[in-house]
PQR file of N, CA, C, O and H, with PARSE charges and radii, in Angstrom:
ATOM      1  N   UNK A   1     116.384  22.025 -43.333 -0.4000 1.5000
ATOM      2  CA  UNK A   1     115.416  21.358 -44.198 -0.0000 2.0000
ATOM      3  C   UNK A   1     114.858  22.364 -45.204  0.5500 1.7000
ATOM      4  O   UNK A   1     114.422  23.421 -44.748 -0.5500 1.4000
ATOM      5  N   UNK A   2     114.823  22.154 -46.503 -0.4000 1.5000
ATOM      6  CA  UNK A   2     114.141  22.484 -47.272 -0.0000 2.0000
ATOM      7  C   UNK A   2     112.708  22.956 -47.084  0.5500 1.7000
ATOM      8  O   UNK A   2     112.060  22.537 -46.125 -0.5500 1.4000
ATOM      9  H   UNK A   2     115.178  21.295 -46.873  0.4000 1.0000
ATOM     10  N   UNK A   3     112.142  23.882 -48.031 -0.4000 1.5000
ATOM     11  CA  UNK A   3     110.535  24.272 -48.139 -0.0000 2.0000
ATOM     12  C   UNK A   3     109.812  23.064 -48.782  0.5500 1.7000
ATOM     13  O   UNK A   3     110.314  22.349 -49.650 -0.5500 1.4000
ATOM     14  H   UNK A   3     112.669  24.222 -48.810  0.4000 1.0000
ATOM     15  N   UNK A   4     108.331  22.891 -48.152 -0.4000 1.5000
ATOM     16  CA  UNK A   4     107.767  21.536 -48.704 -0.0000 2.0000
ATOM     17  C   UNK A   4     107.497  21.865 -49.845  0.5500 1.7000
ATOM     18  O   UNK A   4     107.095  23.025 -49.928 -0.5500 1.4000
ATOM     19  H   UNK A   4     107.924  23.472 -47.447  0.4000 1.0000
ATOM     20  N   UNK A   5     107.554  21.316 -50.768 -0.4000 1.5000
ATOM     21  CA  UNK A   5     107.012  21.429 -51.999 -0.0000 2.0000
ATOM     22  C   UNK A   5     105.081  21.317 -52.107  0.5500 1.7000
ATOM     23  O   UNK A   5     104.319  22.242 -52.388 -0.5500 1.4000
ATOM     24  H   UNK A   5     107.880  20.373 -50.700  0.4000 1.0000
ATOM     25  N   UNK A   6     104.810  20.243 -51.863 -0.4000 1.5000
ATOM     26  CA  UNK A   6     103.609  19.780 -52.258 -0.0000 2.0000
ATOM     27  C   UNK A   6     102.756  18.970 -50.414  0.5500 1.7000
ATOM     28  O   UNK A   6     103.278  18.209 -49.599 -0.5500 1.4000
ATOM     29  H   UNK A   6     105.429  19.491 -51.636  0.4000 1.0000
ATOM     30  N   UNK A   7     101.587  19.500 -50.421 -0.4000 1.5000
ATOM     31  CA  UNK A   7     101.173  19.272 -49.257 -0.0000 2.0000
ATOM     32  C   UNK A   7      99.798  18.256 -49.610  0.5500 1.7000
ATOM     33  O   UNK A   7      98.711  18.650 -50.034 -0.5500 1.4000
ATOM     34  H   UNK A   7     101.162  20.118 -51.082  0.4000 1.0000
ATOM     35  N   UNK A   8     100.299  16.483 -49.222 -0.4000 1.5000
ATOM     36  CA  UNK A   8      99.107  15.977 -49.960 -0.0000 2.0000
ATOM     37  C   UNK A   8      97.947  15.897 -48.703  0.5500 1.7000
ATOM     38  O   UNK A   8      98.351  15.972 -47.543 -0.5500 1.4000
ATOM     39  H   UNK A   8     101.182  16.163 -48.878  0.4000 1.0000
ATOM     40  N   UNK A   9      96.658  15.759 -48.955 -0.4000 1.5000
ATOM     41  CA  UNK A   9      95.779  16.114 -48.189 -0.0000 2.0000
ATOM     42  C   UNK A   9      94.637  14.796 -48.170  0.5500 1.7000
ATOM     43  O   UNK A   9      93.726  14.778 -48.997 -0.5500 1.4000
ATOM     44  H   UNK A   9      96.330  15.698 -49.898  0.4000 1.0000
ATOM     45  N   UNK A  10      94.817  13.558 -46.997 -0.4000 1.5000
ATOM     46  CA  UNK A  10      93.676  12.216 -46.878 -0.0000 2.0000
ATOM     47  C   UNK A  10      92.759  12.233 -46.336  0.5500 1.7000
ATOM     48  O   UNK A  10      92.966  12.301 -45.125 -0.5500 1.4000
ATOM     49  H   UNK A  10      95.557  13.572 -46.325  0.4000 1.0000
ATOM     50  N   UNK A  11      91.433  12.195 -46.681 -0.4000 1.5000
ATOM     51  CA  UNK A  11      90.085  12.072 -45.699 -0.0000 2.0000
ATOM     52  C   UNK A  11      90.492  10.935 -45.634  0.5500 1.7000
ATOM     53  O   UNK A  11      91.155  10.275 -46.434 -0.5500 1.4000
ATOM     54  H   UNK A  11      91.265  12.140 -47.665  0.4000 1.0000
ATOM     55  N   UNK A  12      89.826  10.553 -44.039 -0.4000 1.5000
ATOM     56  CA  UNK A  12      89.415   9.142 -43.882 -0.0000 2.0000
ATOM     57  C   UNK A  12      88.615   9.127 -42.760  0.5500 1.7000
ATOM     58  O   UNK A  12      88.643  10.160 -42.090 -0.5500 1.4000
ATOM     59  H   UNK A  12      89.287  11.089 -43.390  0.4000 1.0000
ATOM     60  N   UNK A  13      87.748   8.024 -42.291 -0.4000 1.5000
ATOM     61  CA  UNK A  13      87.069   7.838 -41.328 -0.0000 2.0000
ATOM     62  C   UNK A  13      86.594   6.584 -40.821  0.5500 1.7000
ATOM     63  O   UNK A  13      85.728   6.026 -41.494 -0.5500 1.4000
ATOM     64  H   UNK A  13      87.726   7.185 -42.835  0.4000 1.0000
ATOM     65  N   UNK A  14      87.113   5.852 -39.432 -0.4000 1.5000
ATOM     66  CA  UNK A  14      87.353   4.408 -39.400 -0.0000 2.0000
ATOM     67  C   UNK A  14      87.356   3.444 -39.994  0.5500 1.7000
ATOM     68  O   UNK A  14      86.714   2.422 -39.754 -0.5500 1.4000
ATOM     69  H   UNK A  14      87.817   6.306 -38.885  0.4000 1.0000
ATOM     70  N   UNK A  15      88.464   3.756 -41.293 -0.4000 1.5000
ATOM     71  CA  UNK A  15      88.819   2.638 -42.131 -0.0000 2.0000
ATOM     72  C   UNK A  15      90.546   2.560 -42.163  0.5500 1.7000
ATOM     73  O   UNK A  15      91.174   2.874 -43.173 -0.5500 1.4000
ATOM     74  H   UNK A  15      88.986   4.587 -41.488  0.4000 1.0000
ATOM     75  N   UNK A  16      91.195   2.098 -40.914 -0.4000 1.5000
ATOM     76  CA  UNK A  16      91.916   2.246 -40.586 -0.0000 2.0000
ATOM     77  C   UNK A  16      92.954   1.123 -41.850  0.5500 1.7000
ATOM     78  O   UNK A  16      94.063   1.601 -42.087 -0.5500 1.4000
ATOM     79  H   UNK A  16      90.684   1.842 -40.093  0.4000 1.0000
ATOM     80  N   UNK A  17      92.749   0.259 -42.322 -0.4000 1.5000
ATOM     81  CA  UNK A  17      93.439  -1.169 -42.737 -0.0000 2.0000
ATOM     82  C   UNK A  17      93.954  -0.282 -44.282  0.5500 1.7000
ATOM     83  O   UNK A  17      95.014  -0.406 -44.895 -0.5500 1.4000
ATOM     84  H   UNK A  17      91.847  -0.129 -42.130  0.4000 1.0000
ATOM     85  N   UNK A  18      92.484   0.825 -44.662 -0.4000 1.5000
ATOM     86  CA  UNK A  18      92.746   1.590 -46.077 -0.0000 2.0000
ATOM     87  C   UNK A  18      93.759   2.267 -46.170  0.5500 1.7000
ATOM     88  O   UNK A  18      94.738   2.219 -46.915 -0.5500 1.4000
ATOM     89  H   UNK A  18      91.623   0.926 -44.164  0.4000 1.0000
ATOM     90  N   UNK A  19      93.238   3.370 -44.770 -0.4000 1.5000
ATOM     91  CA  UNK A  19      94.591   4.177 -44.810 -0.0000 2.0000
ATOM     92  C   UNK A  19      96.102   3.780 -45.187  0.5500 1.7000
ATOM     93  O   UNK A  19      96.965   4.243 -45.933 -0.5500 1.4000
ATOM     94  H   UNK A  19      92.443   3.409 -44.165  0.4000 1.0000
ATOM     95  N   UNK A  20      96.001   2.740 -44.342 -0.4000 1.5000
ATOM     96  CA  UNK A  20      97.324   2.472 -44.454 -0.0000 2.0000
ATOM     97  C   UNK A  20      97.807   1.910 -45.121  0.5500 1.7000
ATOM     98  O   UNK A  20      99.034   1.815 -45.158 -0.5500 1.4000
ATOM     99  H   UNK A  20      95.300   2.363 -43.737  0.4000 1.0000
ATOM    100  N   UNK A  21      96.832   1.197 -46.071 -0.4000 1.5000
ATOM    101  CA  UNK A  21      97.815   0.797 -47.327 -0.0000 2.0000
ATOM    102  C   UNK A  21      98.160   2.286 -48.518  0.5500 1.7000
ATOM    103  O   UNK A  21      99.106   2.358 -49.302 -0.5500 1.4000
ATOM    104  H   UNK A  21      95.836   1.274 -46.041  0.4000 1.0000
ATOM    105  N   UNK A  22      97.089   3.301 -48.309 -0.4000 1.5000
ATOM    106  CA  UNK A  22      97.154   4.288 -48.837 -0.0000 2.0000
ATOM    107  C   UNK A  22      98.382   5.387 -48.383  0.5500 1.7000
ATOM    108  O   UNK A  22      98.832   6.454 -48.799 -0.5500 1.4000
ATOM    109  H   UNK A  22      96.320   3.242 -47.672  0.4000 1.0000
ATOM    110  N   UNK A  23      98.603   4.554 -47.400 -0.4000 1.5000
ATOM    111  CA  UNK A  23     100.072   5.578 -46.702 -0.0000 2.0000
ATOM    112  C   UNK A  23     101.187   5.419 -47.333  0.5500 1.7000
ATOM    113  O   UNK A  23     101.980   6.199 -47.860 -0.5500 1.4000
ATOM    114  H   UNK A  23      98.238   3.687 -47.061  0.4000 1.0000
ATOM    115  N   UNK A  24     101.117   3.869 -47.159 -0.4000 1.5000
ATOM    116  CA  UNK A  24     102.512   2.803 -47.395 -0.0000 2.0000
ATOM    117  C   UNK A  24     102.665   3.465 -49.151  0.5500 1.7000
ATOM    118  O   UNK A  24     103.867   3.610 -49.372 -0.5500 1.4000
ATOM    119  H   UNK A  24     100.473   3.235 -46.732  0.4000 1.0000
ATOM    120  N   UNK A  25     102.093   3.745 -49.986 -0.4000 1.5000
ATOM    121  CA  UNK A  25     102.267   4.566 -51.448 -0.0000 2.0000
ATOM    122  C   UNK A  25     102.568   5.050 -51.224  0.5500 1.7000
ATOM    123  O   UNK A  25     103.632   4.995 -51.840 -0.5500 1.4000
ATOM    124  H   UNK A  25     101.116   3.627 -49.806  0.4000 1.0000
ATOM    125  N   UNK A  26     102.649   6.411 -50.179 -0.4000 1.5000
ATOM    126  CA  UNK A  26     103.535   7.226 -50.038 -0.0000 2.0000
ATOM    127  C   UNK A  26     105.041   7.297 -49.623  0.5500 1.7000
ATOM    128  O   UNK A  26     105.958   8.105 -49.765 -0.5500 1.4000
ATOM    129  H   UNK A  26     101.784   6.456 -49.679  0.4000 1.0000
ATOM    130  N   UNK A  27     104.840   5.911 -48.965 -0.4000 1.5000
ATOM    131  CA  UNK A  27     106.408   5.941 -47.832 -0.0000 2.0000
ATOM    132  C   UNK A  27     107.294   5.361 -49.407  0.5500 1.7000
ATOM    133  O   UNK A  27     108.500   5.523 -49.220 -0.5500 1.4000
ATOM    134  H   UNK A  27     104.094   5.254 -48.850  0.4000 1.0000
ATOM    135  N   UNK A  28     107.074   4.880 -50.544 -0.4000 1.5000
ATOM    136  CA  UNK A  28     107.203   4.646 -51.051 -0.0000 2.0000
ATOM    137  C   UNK A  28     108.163   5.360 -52.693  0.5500 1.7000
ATOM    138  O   UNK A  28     108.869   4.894 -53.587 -0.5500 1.4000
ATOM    139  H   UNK A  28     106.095   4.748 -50.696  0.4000 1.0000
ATOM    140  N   UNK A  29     107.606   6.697 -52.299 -0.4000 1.5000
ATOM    141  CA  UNK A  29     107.565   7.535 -53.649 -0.0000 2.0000
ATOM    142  C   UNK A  29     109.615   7.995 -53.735  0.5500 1.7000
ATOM    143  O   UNK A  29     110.428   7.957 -52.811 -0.5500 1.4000
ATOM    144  H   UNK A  29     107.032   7.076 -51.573  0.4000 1.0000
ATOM    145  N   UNK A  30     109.780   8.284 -54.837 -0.4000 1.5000
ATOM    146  CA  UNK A  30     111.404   8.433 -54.856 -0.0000 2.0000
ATOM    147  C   UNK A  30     111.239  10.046 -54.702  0.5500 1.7000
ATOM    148  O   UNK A  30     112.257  10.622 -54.317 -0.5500 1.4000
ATOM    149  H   UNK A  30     109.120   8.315 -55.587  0.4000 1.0000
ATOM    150  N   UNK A  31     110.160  10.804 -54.937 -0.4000 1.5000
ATOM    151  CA  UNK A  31     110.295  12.492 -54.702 -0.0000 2.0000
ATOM    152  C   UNK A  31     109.882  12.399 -53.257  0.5500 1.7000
ATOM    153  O   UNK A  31     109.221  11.407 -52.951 -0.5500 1.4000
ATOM    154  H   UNK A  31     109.333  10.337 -55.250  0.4000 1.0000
ATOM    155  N   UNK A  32     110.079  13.003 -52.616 -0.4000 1.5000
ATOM    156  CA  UNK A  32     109.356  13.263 -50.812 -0.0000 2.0000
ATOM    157  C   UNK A  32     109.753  14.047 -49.908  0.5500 1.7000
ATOM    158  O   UNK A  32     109.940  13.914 -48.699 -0.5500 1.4000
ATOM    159  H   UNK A  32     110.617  13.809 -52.865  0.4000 1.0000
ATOM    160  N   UNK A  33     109.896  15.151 -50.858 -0.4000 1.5000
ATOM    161  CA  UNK A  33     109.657  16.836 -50.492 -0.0000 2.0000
ATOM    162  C   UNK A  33     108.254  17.089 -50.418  0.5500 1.7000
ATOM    163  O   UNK A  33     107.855  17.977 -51.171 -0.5500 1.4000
ATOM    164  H   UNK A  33     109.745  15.259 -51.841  0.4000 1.0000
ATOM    165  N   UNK A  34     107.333  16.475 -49.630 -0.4000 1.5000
ATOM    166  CA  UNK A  34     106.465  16.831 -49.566 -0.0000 2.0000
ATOM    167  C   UNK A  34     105.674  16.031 -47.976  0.5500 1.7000
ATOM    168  O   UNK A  34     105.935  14.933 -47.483 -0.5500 1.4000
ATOM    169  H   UNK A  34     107.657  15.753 -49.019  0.4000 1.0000
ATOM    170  N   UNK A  35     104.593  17.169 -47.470 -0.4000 1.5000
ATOM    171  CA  UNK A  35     104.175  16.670 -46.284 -0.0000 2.0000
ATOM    172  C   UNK A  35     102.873  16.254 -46.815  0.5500 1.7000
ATOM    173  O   UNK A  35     102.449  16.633 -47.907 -0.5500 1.4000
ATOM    174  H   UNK A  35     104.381  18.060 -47.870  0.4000 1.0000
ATOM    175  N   UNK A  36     101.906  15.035 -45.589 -0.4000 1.5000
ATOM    176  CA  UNK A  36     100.583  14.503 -45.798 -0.0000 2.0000
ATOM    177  C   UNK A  36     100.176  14.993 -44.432  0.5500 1.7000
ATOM    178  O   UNK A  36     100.606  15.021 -43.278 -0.5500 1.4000
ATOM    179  H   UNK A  36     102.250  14.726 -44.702  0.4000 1.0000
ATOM    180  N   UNK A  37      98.912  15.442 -45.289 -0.4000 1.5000
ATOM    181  CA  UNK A  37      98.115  16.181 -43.876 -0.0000 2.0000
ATOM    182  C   UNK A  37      96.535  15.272 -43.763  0.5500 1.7000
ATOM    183  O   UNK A  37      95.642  15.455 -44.589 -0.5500 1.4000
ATOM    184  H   UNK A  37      98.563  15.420 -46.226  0.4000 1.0000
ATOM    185  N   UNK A  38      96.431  14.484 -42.825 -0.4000 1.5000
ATOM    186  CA  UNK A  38      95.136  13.710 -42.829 -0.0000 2.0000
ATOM    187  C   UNK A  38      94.033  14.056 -41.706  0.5500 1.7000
ATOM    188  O   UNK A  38      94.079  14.170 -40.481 -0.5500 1.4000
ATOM    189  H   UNK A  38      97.157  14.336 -42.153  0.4000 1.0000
ATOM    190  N   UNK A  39      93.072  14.165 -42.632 -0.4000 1.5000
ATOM    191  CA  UNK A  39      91.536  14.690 -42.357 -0.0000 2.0000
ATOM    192  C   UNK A  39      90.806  13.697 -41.795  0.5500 1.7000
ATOM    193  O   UNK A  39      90.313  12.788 -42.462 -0.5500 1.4000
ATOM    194  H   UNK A  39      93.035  14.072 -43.627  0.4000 1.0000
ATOM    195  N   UNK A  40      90.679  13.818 -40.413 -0.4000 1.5000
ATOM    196  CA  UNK A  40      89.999  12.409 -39.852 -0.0000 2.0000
ATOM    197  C   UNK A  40      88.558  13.238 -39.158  0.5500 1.7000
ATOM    198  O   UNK A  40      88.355  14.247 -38.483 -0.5500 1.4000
ATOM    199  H   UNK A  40      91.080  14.557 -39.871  0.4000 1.0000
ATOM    200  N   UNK A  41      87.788  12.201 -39.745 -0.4000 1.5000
ATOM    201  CA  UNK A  41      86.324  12.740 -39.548 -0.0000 2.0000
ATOM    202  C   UNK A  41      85.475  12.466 -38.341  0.5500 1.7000
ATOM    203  O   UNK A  41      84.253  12.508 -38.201 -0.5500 1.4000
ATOM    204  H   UNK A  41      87.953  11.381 -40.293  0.4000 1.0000
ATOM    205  N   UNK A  42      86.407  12.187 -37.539 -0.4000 1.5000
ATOM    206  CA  UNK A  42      85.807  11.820 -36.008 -0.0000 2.0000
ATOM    207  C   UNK A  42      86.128  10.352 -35.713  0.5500 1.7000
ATOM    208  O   UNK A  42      85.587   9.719 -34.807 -0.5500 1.4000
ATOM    209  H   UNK A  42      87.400  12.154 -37.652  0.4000 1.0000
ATOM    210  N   UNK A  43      87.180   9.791 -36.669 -0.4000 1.5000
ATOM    211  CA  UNK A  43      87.572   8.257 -36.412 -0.0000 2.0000
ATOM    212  C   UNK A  43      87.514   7.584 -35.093  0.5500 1.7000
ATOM    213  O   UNK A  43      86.880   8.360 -34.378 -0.5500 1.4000
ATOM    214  H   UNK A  43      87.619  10.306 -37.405  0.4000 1.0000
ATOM    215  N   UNK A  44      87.951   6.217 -34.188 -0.4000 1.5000
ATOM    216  CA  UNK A  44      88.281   5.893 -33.668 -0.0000 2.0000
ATOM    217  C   UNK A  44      89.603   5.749 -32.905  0.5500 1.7000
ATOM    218  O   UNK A  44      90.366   6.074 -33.815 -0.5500 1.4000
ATOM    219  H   UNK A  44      88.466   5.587 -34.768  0.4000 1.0000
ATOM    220  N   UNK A  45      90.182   5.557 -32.142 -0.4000 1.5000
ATOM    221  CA  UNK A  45      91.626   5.430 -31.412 -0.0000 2.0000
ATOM    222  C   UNK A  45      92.783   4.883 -32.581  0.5500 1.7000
ATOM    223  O   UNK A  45      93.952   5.187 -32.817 -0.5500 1.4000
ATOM    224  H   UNK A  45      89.562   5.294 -31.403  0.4000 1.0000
ATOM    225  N   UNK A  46      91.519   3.632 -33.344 -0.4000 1.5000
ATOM    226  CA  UNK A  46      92.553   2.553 -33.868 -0.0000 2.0000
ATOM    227  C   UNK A  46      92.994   3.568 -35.390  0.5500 1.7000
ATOM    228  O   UNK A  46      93.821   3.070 -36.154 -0.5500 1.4000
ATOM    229  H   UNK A  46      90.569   3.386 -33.152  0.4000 1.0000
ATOM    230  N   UNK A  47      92.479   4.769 -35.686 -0.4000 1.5000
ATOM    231  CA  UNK A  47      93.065   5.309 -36.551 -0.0000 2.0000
ATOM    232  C   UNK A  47      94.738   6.029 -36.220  0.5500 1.7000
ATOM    233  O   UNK A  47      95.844   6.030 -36.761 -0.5500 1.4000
ATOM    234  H   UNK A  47      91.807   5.174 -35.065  0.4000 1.0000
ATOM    235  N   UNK A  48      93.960   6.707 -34.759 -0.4000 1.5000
ATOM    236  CA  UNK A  48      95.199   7.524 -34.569 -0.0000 2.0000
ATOM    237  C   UNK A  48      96.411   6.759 -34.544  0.5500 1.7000
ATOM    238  O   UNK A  48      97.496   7.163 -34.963 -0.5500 1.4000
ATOM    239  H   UNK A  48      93.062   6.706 -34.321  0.4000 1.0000
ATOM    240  N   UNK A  49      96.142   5.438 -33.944 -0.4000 1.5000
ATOM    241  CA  UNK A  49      97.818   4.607 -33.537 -0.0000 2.0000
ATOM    242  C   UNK A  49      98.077   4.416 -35.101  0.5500 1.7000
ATOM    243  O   UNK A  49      99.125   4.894 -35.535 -0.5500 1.4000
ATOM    244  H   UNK A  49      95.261   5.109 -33.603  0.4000 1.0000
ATOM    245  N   UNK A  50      97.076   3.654 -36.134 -0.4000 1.5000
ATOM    246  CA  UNK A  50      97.645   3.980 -37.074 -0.0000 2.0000
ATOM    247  C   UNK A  50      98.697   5.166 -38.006  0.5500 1.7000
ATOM    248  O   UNK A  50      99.804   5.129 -38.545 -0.5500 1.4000
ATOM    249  H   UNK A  50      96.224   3.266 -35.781  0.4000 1.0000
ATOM    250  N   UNK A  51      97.988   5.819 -37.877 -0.4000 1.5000
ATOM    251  CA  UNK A  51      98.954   7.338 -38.072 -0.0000 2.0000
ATOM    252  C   UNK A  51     100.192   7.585 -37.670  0.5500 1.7000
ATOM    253  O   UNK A  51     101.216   7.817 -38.313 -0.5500 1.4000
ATOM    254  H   UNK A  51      97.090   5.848 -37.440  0.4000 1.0000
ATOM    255  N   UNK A  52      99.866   7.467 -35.902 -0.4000 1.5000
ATOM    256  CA  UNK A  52     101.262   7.138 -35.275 -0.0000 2.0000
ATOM    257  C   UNK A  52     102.266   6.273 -35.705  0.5500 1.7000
ATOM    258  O   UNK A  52     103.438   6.599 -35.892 -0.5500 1.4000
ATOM    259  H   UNK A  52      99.034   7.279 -35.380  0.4000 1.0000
ATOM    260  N   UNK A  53     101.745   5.073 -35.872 -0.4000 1.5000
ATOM    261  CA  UNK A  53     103.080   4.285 -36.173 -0.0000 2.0000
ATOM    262  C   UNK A  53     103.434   4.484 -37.327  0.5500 1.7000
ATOM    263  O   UNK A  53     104.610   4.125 -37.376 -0.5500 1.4000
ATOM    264  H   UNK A  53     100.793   4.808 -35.720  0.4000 1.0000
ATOM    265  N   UNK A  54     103.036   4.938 -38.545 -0.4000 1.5000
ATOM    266  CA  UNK A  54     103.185   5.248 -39.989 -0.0000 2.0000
ATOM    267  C   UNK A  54     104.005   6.413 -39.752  0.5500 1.7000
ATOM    268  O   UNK A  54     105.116   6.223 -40.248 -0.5500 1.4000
ATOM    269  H   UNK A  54     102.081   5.230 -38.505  0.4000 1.0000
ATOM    270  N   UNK A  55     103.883   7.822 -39.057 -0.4000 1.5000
ATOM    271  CA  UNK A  55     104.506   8.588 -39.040 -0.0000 2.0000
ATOM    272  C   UNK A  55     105.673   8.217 -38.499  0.5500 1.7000
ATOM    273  O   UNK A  55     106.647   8.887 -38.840 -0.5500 1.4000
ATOM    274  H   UNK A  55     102.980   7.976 -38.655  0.4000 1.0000
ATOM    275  N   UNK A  56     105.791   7.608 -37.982 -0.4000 1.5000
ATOM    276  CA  UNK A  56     108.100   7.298 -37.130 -0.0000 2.0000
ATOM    277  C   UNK A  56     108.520   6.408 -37.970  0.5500 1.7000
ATOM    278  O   UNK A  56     109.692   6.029 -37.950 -0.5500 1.4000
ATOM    279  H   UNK A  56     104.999   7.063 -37.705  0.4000 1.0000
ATOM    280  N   UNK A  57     107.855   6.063 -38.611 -0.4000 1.5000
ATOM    281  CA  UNK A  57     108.484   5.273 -40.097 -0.0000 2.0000
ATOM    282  C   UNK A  57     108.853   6.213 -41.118  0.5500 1.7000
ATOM    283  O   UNK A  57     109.782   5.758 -41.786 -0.5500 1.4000
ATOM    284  H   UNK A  57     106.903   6.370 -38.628  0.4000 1.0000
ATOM    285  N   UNK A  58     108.377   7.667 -41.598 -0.4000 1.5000
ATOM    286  CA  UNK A  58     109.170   8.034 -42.428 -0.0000 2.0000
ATOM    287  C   UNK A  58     109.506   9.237 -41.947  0.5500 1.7000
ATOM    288  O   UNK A  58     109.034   9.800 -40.959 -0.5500 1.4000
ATOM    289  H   UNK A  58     107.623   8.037 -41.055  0.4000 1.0000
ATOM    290  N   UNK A  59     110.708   9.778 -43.004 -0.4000 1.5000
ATOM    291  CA  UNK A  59     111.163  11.415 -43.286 -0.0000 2.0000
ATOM    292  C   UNK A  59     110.516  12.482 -43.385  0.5500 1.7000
ATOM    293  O   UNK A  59     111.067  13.580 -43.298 -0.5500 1.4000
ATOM    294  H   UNK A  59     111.091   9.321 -43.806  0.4000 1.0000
ATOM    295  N   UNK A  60     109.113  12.311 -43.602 -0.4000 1.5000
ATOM    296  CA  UNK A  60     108.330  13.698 -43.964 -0.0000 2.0000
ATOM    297  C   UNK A  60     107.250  13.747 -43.335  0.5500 1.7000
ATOM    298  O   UNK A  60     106.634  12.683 -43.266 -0.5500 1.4000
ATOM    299  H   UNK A  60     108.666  11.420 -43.672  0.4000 1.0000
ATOM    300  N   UNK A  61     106.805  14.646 -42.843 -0.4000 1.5000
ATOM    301  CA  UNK A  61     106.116  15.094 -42.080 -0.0000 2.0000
ATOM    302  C   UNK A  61     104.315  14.519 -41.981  0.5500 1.7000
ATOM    303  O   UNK A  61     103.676  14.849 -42.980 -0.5500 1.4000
ATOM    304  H   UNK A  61     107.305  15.510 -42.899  0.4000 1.0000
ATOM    305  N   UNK A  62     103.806  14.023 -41.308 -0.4000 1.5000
ATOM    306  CA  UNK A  62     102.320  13.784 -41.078 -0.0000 2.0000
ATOM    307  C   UNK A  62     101.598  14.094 -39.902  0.5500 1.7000
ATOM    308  O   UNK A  62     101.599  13.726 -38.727 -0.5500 1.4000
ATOM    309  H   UNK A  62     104.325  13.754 -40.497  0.4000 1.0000
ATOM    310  N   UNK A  63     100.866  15.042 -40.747 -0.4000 1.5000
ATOM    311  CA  UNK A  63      99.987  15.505 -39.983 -0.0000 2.0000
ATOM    312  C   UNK A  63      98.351  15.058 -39.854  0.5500 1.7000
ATOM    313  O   UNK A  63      97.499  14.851 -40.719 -0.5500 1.4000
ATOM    314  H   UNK A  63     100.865  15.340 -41.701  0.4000 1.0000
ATOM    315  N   UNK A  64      98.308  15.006 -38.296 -0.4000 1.5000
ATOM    316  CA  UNK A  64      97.068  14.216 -37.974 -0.0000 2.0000
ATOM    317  C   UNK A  64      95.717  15.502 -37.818  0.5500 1.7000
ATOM    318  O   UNK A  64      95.890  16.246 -36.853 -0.5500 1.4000
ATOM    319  H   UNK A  64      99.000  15.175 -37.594  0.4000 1.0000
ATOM    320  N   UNK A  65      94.602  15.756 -38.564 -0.4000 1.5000
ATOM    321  CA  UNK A  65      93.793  16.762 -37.747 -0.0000 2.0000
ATOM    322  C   UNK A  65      92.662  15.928 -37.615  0.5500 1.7000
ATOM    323  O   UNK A  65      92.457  15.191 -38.580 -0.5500 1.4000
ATOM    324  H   UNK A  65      94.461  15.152 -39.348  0.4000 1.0000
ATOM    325  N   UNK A  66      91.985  15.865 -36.801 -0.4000 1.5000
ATOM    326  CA  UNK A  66      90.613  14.981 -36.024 -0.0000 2.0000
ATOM    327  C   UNK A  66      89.595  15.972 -35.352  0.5500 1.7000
ATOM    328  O   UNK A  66      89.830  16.630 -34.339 -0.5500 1.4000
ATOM    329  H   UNK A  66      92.151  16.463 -36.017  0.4000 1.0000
ATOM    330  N   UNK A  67      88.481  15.976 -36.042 -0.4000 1.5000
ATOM    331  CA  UNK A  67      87.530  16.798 -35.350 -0.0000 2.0000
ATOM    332  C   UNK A  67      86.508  15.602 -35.202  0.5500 1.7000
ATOM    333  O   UNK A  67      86.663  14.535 -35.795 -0.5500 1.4000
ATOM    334  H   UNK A  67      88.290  15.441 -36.865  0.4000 1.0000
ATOM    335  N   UNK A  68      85.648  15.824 -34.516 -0.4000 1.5000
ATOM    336  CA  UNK A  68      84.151  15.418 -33.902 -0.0000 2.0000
ATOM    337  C   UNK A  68      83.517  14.952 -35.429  0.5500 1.7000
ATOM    338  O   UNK A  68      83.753  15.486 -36.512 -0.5500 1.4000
ATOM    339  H   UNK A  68      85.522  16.692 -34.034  0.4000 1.0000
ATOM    340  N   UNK A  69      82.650  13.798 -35.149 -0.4000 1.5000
ATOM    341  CA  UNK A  69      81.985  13.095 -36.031 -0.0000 2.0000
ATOM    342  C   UNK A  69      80.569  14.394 -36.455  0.5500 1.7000
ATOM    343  O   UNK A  69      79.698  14.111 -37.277 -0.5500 1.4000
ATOM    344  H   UNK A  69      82.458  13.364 -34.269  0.4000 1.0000
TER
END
């Protein structure tokens, strides 16, 4: 695999329905040499499964970080 090019970077915080339409733009893009790294601000469960299932849907890498509210 190639070096990532561009590392995009999402706050979010239990607005799980946003994210993911804000994801689905990404799964989307014709360049995608690039990883998403998402900033969760102490969300709920129903974020992480979100994440989860968005991530085994594509090629490039997502990363989940979650700290304490």
């Amino acid at each position: 695999m190639s070096t990532l090019e561009i590392s995009v970077v999402i706050s979010t915080y239990n607005h799980p329905e946003w994210l993911q339409k804000v994801l689905w733009s990404y799964q989307y893009q014709t360049f995608q040499n690039f990883e998403i790294v998402i900033a969760d601000d102490g969300s709920t469960e129903e974020t992480k499964n979100c994440i989860d299932a968005f991530a085994k849907t594509v090629d490039f890498p997502v990363k989940h970080v979650w700290h304490e509210d």
